[in-house]
N, C-alpha and C positions, 0 to 999 in steps of 0.2 A: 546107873542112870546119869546119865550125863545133861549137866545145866547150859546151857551158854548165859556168858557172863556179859555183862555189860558194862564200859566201862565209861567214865564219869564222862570222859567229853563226848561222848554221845548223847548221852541222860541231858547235861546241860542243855544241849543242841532241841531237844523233842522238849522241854519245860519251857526253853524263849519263846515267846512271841511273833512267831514271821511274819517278817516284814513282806510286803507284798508291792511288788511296785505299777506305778499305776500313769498311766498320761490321762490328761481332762481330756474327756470324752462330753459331745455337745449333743445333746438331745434336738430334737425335734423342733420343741417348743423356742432352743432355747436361737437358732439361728435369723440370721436377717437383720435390719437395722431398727431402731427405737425409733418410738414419734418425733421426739426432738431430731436425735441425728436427718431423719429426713427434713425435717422445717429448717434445720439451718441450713442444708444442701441448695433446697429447692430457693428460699432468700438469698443465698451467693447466688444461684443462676439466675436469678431475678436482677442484681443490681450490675453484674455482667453484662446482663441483653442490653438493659435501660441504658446503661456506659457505652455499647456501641449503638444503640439505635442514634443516641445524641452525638455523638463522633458523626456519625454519618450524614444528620443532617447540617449539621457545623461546616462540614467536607464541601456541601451542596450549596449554603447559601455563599461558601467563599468564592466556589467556582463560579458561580452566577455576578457575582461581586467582582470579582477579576474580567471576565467576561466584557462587561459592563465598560469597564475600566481602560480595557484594551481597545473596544472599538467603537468608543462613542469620543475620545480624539481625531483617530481616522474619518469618522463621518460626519463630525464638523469641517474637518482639512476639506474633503469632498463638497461638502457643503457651499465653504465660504469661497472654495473657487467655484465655484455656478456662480456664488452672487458677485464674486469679481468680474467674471466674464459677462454680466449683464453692462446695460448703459444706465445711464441716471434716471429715464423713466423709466424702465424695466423693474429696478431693482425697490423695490416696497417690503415695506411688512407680510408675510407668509406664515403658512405653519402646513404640516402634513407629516408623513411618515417616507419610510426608505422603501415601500416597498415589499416584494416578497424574496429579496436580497436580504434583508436583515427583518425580519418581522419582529413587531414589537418596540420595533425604536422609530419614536416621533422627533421632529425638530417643530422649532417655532423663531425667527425670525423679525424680529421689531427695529426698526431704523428712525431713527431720527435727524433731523437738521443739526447741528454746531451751530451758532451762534458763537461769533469772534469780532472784534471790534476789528482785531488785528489785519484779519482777513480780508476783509470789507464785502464785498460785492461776492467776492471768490468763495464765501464761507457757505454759501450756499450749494456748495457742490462736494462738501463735504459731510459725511453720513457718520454718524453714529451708529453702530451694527450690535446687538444683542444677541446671539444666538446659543439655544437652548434646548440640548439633546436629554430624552427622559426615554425611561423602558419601562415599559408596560405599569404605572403609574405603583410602581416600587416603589417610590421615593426617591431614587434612584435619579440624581440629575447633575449633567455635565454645562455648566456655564462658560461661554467666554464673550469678552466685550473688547471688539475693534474699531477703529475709524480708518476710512477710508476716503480717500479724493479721487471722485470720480470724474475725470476727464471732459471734455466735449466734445 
């Protein structure tokens, strides 16, 4: 009869423990994000949007601002020569608007006498001019104050 033998480093080998190798393996349960992970997602995209929506309006009141800026010189230059080109009865206190050229933008118009010692008689023919360009009652207001001699 014959035995087969065994020999020790086999024996060793079948008494350890095998080791078994293993990768995390993710259940069903265990996928997707946590209630936090989403609340603080959804608050960054929260104070993102609020960041541009304010950008935007910031964008819009400068453009209006500038706007403003740029052509309410222009429409007094336009202005003040109509009241040049008038004659000394002609030319009085007014107010009105530009128009459907520029809608929105009003002028107003106040003149007054000088009084000059210097002057005498001739001071009379010289005008005090105020004129006062606004848009659309912004607050939004362009001043300038000229004197002018008007001729006979």
């Amino acid at each position: 009869m014959t035995r087969l033998c065994r020999s020790k480093t086999n024996t060793k080998m079948r008494n350890e423990p095998q080791q078994i190798q293993t990768t995390p393996r993710w259940s069903l349960t265990d996928r997707g994000f946590t209630l936090i992970e989403v609340l603080v997602a959804m608050a960054v995209i929260a104070i993102v949007v609020i960041a541009i929506f304010r950008l935007n309006s910031q964008t819009i009141d400068m453009t209006n601002a500038t706007r403003f800026h740029t052509l309410a010189p222009l429409l007094a230059q336009s202005k003040l020569a109509d009241i040049e080109s008038r004659t000394l009865e002609d030319a009085t206190s007014d107010a009105g608007d530009f128009g459907e050229t520029h809608p929105g933008f009003q002028w107003q118009v106040a003149m007054d006498t000088v009084l000059s010692e210097v002057l005498g008689d001739s001071a009379e023919n010289l005008k005090k001019i105020d004129l006062t360009i606004t848009y659309n009652g912004t607050g939004a207001i362009y001043k300038i104050t000229l004197y002018r001699f008007f001729h006979e």
